[in-house]
FISESE-811989 format. One record per residue (C-alpha): residue number from 0; residue in one letter; x, y, z. Coordinates in steps of 0.001 Angstrom, whole numbers. Example, Ala and Ser with C-alpha at 12.3 -4.5 7.8 and 13.67 -1.06 7.14 Angstrom:
<pavexs>
PAVEX    nr   rest         u         v         w
PAVEX     0      a     12300     -4500      7800
PAVEX     1      s     13670     -1060      7140
</pavexs>
This chain:
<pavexs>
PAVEX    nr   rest         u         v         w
PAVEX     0      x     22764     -9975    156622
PAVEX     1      x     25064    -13355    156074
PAVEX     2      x     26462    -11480    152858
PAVEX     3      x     29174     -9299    151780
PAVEX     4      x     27811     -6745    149609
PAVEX     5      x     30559     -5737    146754
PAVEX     6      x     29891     -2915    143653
PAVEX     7      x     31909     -3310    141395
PAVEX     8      x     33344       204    140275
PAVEX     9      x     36617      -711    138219
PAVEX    10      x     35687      -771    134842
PAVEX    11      x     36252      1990    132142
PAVEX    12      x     32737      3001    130861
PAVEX    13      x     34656      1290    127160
PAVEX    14      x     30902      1842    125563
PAVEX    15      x     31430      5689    126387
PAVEX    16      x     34732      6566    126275
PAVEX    17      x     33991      9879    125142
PAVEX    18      x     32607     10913    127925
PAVEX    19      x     34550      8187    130939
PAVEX    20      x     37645      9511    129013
PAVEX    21      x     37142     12976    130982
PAVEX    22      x     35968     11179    133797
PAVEX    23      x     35610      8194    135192
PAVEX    24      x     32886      6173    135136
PAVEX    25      x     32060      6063    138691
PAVEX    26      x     31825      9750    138646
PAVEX    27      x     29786     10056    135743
PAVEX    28      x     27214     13068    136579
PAVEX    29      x     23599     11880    136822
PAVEX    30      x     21444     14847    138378
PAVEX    31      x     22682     15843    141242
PAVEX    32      x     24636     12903    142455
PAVEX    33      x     27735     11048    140742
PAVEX    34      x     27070      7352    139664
PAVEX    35      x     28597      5704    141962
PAVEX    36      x     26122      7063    144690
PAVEX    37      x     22900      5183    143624
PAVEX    38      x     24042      2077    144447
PAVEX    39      x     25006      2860    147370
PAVEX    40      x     21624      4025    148365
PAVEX    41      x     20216      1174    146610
PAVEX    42      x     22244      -928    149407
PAVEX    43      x     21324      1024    152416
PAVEX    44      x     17744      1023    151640
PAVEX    45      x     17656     -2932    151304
PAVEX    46      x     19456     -2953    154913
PAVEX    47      x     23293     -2831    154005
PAVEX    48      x     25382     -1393    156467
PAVEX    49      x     28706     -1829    155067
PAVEX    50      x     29429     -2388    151747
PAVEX    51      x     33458     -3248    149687
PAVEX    52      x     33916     -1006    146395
PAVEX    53      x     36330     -2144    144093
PAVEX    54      x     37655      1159    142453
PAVEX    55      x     40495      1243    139558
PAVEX    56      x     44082      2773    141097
PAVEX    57      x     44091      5871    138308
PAVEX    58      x     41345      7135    139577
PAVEX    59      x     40958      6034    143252
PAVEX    60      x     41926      9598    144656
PAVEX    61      x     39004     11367    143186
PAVEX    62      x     36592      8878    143576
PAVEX    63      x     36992      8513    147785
PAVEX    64      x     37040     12119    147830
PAVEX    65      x     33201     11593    146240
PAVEX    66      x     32672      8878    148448
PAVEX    67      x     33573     10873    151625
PAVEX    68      x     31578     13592    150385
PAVEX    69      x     28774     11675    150955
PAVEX    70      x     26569     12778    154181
PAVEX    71      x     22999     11552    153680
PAVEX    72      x     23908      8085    152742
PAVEX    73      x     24718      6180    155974
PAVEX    74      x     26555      3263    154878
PAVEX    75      x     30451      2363    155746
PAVEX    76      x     32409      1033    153092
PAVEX    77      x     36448      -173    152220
PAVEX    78      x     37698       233    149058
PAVEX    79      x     39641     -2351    147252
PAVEX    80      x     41848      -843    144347
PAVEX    81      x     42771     -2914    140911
PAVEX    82      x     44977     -2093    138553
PAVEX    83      x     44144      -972    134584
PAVEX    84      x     45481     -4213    132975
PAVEX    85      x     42728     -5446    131148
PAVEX    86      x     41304     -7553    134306
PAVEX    87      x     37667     -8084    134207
PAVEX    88      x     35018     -8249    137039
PAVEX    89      x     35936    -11699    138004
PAVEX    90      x     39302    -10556    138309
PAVEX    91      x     37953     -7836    140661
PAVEX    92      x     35947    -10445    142520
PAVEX    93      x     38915    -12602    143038
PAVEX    94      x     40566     -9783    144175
PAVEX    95      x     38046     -9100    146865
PAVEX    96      x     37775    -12850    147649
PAVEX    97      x     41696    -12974    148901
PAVEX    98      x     42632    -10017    149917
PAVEX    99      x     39809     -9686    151743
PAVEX   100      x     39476    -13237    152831
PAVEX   101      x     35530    -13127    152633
PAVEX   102      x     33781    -16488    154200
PAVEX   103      x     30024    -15169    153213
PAVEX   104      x     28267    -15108    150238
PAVEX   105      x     28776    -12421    147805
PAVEX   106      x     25950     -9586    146995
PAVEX   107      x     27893     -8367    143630
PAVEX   108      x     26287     -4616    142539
PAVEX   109      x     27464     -3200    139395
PAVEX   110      x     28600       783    139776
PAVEX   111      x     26413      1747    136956
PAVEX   112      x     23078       320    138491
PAVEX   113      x     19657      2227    138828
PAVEX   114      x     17587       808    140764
PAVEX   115      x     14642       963    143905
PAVEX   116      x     14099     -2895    143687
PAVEX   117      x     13940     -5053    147205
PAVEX   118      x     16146     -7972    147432
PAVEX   119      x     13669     -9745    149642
PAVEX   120      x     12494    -12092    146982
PAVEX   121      x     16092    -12830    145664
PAVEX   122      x     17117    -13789    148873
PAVEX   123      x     14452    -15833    149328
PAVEX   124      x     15069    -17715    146106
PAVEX   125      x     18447    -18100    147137
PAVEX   126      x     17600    -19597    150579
PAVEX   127      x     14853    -21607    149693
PAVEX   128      x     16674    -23874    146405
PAVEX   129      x     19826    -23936    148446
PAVEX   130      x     21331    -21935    145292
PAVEX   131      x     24993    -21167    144153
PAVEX   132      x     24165    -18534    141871
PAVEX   133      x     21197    -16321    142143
PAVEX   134      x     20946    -13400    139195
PAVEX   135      x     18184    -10780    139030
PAVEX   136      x     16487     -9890    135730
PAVEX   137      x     13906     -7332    134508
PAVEX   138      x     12261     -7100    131299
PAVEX   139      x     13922     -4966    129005
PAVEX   140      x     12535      -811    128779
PAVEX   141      x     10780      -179    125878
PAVEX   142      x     10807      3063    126083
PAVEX   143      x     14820      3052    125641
PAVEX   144      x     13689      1968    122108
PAVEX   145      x     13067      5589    121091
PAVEX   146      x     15846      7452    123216
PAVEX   147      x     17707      9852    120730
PAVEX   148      x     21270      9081    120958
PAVEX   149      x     23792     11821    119420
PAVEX   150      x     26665     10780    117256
PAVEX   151      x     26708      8837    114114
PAVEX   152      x     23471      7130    113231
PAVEX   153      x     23665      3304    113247
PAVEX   154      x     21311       621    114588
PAVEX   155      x     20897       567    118394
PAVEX   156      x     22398     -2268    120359
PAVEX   157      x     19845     -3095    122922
PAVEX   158      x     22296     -5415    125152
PAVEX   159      x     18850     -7787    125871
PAVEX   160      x     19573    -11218    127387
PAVEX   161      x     18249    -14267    126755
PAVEX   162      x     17009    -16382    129562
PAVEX   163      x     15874    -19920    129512
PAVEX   164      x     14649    -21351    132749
PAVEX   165      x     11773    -23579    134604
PAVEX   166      x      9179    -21372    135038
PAVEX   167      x      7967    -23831    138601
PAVEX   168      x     11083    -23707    140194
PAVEX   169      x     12740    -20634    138515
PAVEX   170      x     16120    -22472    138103
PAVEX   171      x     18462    -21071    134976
PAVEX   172      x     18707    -23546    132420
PAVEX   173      x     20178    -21255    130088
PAVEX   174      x     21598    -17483    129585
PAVEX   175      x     23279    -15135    126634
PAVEX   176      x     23521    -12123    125940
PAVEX   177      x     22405    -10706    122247
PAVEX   178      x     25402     -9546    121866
PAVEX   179      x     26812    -12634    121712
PAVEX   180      x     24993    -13505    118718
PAVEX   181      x     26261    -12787    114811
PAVEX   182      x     22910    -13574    113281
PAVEX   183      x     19689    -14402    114964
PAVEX   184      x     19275    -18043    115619
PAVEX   185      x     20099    -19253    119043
PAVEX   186      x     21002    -22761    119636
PAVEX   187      x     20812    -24805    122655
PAVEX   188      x     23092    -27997    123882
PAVEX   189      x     21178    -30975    123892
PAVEX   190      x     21335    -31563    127809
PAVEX   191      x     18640    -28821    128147
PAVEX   192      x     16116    -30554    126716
PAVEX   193      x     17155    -34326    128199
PAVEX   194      x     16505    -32673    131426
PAVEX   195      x     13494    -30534    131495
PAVEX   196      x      9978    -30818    129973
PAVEX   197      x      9344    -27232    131378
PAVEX   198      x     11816    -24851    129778
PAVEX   199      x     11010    -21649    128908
PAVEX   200      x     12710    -18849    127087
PAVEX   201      x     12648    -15343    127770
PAVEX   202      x     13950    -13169    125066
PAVEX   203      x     13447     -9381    126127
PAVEX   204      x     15261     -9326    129274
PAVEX   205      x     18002     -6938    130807
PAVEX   206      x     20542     -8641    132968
PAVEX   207      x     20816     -6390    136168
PAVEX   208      x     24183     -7532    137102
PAVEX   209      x     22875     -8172    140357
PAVEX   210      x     24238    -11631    141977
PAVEX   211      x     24511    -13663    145287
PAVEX   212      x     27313    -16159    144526
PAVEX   213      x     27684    -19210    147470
PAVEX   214      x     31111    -19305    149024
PAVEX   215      x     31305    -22649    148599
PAVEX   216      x     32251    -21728    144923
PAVEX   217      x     35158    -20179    145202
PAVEX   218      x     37131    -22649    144612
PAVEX   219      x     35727    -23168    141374
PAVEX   220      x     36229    -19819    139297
PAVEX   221      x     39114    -17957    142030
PAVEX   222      x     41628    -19462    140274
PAVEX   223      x     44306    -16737    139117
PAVEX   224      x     43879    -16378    135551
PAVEX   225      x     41433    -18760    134979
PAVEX   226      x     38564    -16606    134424
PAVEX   227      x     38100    -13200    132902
PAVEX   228      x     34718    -11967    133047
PAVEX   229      x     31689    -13144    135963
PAVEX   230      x     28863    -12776    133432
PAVEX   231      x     30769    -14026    130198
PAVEX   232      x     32541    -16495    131489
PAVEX   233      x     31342    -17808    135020
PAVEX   234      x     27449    -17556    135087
PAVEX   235      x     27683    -20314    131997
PAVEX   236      x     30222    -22434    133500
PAVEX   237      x     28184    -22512    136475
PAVEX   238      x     24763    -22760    134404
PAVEX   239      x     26363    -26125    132457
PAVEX   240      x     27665    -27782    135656
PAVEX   241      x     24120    -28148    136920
PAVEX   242      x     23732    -30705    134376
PAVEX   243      x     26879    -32517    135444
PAVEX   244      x     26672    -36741    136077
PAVEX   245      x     25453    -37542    139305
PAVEX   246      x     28158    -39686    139948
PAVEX   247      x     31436    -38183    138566
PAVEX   248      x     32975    -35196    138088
PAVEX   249      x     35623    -35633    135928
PAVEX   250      x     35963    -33326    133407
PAVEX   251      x     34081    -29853    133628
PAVEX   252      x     34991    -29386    129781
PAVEX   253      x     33237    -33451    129323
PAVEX   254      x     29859    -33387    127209
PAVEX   255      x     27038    -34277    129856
PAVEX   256      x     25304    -36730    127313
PAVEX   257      x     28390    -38552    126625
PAVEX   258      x     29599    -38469    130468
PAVEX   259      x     26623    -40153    131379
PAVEX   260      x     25900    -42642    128802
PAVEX   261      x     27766    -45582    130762
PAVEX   262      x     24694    -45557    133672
PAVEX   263      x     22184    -44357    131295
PAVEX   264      x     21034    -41795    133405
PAVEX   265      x     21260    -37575    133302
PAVEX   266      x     19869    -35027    135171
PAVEX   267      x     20908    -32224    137661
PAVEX   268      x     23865    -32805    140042
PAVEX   269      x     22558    -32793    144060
PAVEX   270      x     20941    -29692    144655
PAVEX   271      x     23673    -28420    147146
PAVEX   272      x     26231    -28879    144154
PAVEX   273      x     25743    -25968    141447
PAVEX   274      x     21912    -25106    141858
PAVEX   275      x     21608    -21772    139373
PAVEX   276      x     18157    -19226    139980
PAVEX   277      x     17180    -16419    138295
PAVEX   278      x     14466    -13992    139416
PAVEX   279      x     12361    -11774    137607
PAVEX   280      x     11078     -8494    138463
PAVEX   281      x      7587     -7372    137358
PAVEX   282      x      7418     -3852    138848
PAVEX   283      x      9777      -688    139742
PAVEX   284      x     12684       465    138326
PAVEX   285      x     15828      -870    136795
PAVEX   286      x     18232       395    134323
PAVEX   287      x     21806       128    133893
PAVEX   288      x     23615      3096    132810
PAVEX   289      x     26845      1386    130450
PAVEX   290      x     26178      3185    127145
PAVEX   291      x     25714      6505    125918
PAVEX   292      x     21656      5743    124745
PAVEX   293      x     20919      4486    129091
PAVEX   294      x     22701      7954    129787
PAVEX   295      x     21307     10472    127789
PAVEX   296      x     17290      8164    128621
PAVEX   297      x     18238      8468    132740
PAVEX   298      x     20321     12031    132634
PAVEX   299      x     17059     13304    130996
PAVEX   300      x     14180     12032    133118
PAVEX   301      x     16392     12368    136446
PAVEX   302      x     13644     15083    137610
PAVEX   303      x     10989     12127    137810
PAVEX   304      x     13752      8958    138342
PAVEX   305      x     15329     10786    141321
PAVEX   306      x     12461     10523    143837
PAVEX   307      x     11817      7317    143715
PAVEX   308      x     15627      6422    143745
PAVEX   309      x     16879      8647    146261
PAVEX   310      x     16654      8132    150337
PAVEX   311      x     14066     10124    152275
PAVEX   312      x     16426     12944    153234
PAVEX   313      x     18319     13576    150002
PAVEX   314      x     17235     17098    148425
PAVEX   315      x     17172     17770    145113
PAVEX   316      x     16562     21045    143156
PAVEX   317      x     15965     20968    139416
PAVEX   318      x     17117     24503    139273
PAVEX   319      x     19305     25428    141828
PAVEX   320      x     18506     29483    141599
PAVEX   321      x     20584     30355    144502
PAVEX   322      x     23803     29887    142573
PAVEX   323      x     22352     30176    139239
PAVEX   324      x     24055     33274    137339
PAVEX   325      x     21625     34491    134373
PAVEX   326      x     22199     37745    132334
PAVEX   327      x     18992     39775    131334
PAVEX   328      x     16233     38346    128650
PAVEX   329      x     17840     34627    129415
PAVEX   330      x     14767     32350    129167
PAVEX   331      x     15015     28652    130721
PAVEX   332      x     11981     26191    130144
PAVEX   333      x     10689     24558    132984
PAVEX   334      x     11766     20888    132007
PAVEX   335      x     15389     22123    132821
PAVEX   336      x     18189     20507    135025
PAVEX   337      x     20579     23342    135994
PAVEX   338      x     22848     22435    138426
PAVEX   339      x     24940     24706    140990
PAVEX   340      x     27481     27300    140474
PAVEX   341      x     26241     27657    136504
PAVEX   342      x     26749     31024    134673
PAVEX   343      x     23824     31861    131760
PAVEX   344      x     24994     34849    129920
PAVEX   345      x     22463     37529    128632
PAVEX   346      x     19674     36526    125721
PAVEX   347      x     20602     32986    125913
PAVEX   348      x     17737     30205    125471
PAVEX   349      x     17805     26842    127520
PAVEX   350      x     15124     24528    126586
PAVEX   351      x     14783     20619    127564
PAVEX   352      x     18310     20647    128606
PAVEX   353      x     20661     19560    131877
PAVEX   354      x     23500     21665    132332
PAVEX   355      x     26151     20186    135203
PAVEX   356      x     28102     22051    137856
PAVEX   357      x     30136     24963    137226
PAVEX   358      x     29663     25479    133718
PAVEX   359      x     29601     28397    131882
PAVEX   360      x     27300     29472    128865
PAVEX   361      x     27714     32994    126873
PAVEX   362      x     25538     35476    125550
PAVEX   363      x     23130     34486    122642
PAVEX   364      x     23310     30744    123022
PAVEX   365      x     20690     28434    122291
PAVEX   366      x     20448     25042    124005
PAVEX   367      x     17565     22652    122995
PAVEX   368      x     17549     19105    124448
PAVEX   369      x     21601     19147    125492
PAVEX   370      x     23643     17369    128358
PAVEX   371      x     26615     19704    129167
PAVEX   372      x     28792     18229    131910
PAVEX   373      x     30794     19489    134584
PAVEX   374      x     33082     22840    133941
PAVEX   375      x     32137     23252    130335
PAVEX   376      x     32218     26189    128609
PAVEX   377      x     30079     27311    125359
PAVEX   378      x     31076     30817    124667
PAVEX   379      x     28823     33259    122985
PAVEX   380      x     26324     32754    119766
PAVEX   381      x     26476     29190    119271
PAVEX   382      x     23636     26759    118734
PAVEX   383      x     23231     23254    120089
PAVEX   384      x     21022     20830    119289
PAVEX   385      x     20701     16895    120811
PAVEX   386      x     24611     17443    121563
PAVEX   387      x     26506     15669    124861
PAVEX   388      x     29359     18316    125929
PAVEX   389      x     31855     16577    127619
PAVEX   390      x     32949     17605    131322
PAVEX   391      x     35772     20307    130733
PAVEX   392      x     34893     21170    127571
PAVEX   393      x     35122     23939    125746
PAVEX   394      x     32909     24973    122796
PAVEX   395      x     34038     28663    121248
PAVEX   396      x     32300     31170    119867
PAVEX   397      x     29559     30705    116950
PAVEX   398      x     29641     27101    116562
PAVEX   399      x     26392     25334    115320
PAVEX   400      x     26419     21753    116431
PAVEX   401      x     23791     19238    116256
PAVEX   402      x     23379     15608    117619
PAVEX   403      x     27475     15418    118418
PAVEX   404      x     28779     13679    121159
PAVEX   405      x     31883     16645    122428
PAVEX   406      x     34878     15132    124196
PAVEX   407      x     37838     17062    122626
PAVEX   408      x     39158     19888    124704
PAVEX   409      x     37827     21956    122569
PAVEX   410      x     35415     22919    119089
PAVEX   411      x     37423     25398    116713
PAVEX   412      x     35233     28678    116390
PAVEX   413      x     32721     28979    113864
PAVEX   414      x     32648     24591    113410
PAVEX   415      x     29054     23769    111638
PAVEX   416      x     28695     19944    112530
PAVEX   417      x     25577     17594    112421
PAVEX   418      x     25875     13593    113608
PAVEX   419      x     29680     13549    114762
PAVEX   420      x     31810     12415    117534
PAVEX   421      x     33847     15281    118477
PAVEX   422      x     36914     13726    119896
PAVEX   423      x     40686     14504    120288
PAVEX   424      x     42391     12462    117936
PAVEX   425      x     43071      9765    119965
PAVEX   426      x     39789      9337    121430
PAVEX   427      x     37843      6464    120310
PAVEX   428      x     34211      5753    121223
PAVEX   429      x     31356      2441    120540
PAVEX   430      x     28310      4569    119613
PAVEX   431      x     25348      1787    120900
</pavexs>
C-alpha cells in the first residue's frame, strides 16, 4: 500500500488516570490481549505489513517487551519514542514525519482503537476526490448510553462529534467535537453556507481517529511548535482552507468572505489544494477505548467483541481452568472473564466479573460485576460491587466497596465505601 501506517501510542490515558497511572495506556488489559494489540490486528487484517508506533520514553521498555511478545500477529513494526512534555499527537506526527523522513501518505491509528472495519472504502474516497484529509466516522453507540461507570455520579460525557458535510460528494464542510461546546448552540462561519446548497449536519457521530493525511501537506502543519493537537487543531485548519480564494493565498488567518470580495467570487480552492472527506460507516464495530465508561462497556462484553476483533488463529479462553486456583465451595457464574495464573480462595462468589492475570482473591469474597486488573490482591471477606481494582492493588481484609474506581496501593481494612475514587493522594482522575 502507498501509505505509512502510524498508531499513535504516546498519550497518557489523562481521562483515566486512575487506572493509566499503574499502567500505561498502551498496556491497558482488555481480555486477553493489552490495548495496544488490537490495532495492530486491525492493520494486518486490512493488508498492513509494517506499521511505525509512536510510544512515550517512560514507558517504552515495557511496552516492546508486549510488542515482542506478540506471535500470532504477523506485522513488523519500528518504534518511534517521544518525550512526556505535554506534546500532542501532531507533535508525535511531526516527529514521525522527520525523523523518519516519510514521502507517503500517512494512515494515522489511534492506540486505543476497536475496531474490524475495512479501509477499502476510505481509500477509495481518498483516491477518487484527490483528498488531503480523509477521516472515518461511525455513528455514536447507544448502548454506551447505559454503561454503569463506578466513581462519583455526574452526567456522562459522550465525546460525540459533530459533522457537517455534502452528503453527494461526502466532502467535510465542517467538524467539532461536543466537547468543545459550553452550552448547546453550534454556530457556523458564514463561508459554509456561500458555498454549498447541500450541507448536512450529523450530530451523533464518534470520531474514529482514523486518518489518511496527503504528503503534500506537510509543509503546512510540520512546523515545530506550530501545532499542538491533529484533531483540535489541524483537521479545522485544513477544513477552513478548502474555502480559501481561488486566486490568493495570503493569509490563512484572512476571513474567506472578505478575501474574496475584490473578484466577487468564493468557492473551494482547486481540488488538488486542501480537498477534506469524511466517510461514514453503517455496519461493524467501532469504539474507542479513552475513558473509564468505553472501558468498563468493552472490558465487559470482550467474550462476544473478541471474535469478531481478533485474527483467525488467536485463542481465547474465558476461563482459563488450567491455571485457575479455586478453594472448595468457590462458585463462578458463567458470564466470567478469569484470566491465567488467578488464585480463588475457598467459599468465594464471582459473578459477572473479569478478573486479570495473576491476581489473587481470599476466602469468603464476593465479586458481582467487578474489573480487577493485573496482580491485585483482595484478601479475605470483603464485598465488591460495580468496583474497578486497579493493576497492583491491594484491597485488605473485610472491606465493603461499591461502585469505586481503586488505584491507591492499597484500601485500609475494614473501609465501607460507596461512589468513590480510591486514589493515593496525589492521584487525580476525569470521571466521564
Amino acid at each position: 500500500m502507498e501509505f505509512q501506517a502510524v498508531i499513535l501510542a504516546g498519550g497518557k490515558g489523562s481521562r483515566m488516570t486512575d487506572l493509566t497511572s499503574r499502567c500505561p495506556k498502551a498496556l491497558l488489559p482488555l481480555g486477553p490481549r493489552p490495548l495496544i494489540w488490537y490495532p495492530l490486528v486491525f492493520l494486518y487484517k486490512n493488508g498492513f505489513k509494517d506499521c511505525i508506533i509512536v510510544l512515550p520514553a517512560n514507558h517504552k521498555t515495557e511496552i516492546v517487551a508486549a510488542l515482542n511478545s506478540f506471535d500470532d500477529v504477523q506485522i513488523k513494526w519500528k518504534d518511534v519514542v517521544v518525550q512526556d512534555d505535554g506534546s500532542g499527537t501532531a507533535d508525535a506526527l511531526r516527529h514521525v514525519i522527520h525523523s523518519c523522513d516519510v514521502k507517503v501518505d500517512l494512515l494515522v491509528v489511534s492506540c486505543d482503537l476497536l475496531t474490524n472495519v475495512s479501509l477499502e472504502q476510505l481509500i477509495a474516497l481518498h483516491y477518487a476526490g484527490n483528498s488531503k484529509l480523509s477521516a472515518l466516522f461511525t455513528p455514536f453507540p447507544t448502548n454506551l448510553r447505559t454503561t454503569d461507570v463506578p466513581g462519583p455520579k455526574s452526567k456522562k460525557k459522550l465525546d460525540r462529534d459533530f459533522l457537517g458535510m455534502d452528503p453527494i460528494t461526502n466532502r467535510m464542510l465542517f467538524m467539532a467535537s461536543e466537547a468543545d461546546f459550553d452550552d448547546d448552540v453550534l454556530t457556523f462561519n458564514k463561508y459554509i453556507f456561500a458555498h454549498s446548497s447541500r450541507f448536512v449536519i450529523h450530530s451523533n457521530l464518534l470520531d474514529s481517529h482514523i486518518y489518511i493525511v496527503s504528503r503534500s501537506l506537510n509543509e503546512i502543519w510540520t512546523k515545530e511548535g506550530t501545532y499542538n493537537s491533529f484533531k483540535g487543531e489541524v483537521v479545522p485548519l485544513l477544513t477552513k482552507r478548502q474555502f480559501q480564494n481561488k486566486t490568493t493565498d495570503k493569509s490563512r488567518d484572512a476571513d474567506p468572505i472578505e478575501m474574496s470580495s475584490s473578484t466577487g467570487k468564493m468557492g473551494f480552492v482547486r481540488e488538488s489544494d486542501y480537498g477534506c472527506y469524511a466517510h461514514l460507516i453503517s455496519k461493524g464495530l467501532c469504539l474507542r477505548i479513552n475513558n473509564l465508561m468505553t472501558y468498563c462497556y468493552a472490558t465487559r462484553h470482550m467474550a462476544r467483541l473478541f471474535p469478531v476483533l481478533a485474527p483467525s488463529n488467536a485463542i481465547f479462553a474465558p476461563i482459563e481452568f488450567d491455571t485457575l486456583q479455586r478453594g472448595d465451595g468457590t462458585t463462578i457464574s458463567t458470564d466470567c472473564l478469569i484470566a491465567k495464573n488467578v488464585h480463588l480462595g475457598s467459599k468465594t462468589t464471582v459473578k459477572s466479573s473479569v478478573i486479570g492475570q495473576d491476581c489473587k482473591v481470599g476466602s469468603e469474597v464476593k465479586l458481582t460485576n467487578c474489573i480487577v486488573m493485573d496482580k491485585a490482591t483482595i484478601k479475605d471477606g470483603c464485598n465488591l460491587q460495580g468496583c474497578v481494582v486497579g493493576r497492583d492493588v491491594t484491597v485488605d481484609h473485610s472491606c465493603h466497596l461499591k461502585d469505586c474506581v481503586i488505584s491507591a496501593d492499597q484500601v485500609q481494612a475494614n473501609s465501607k465505601i460507596t461512589g468513590e475514587v480510591i486514589a493515593n493522594e496525589d492521584g487525580l482522575m476525569e470521571i466521564d
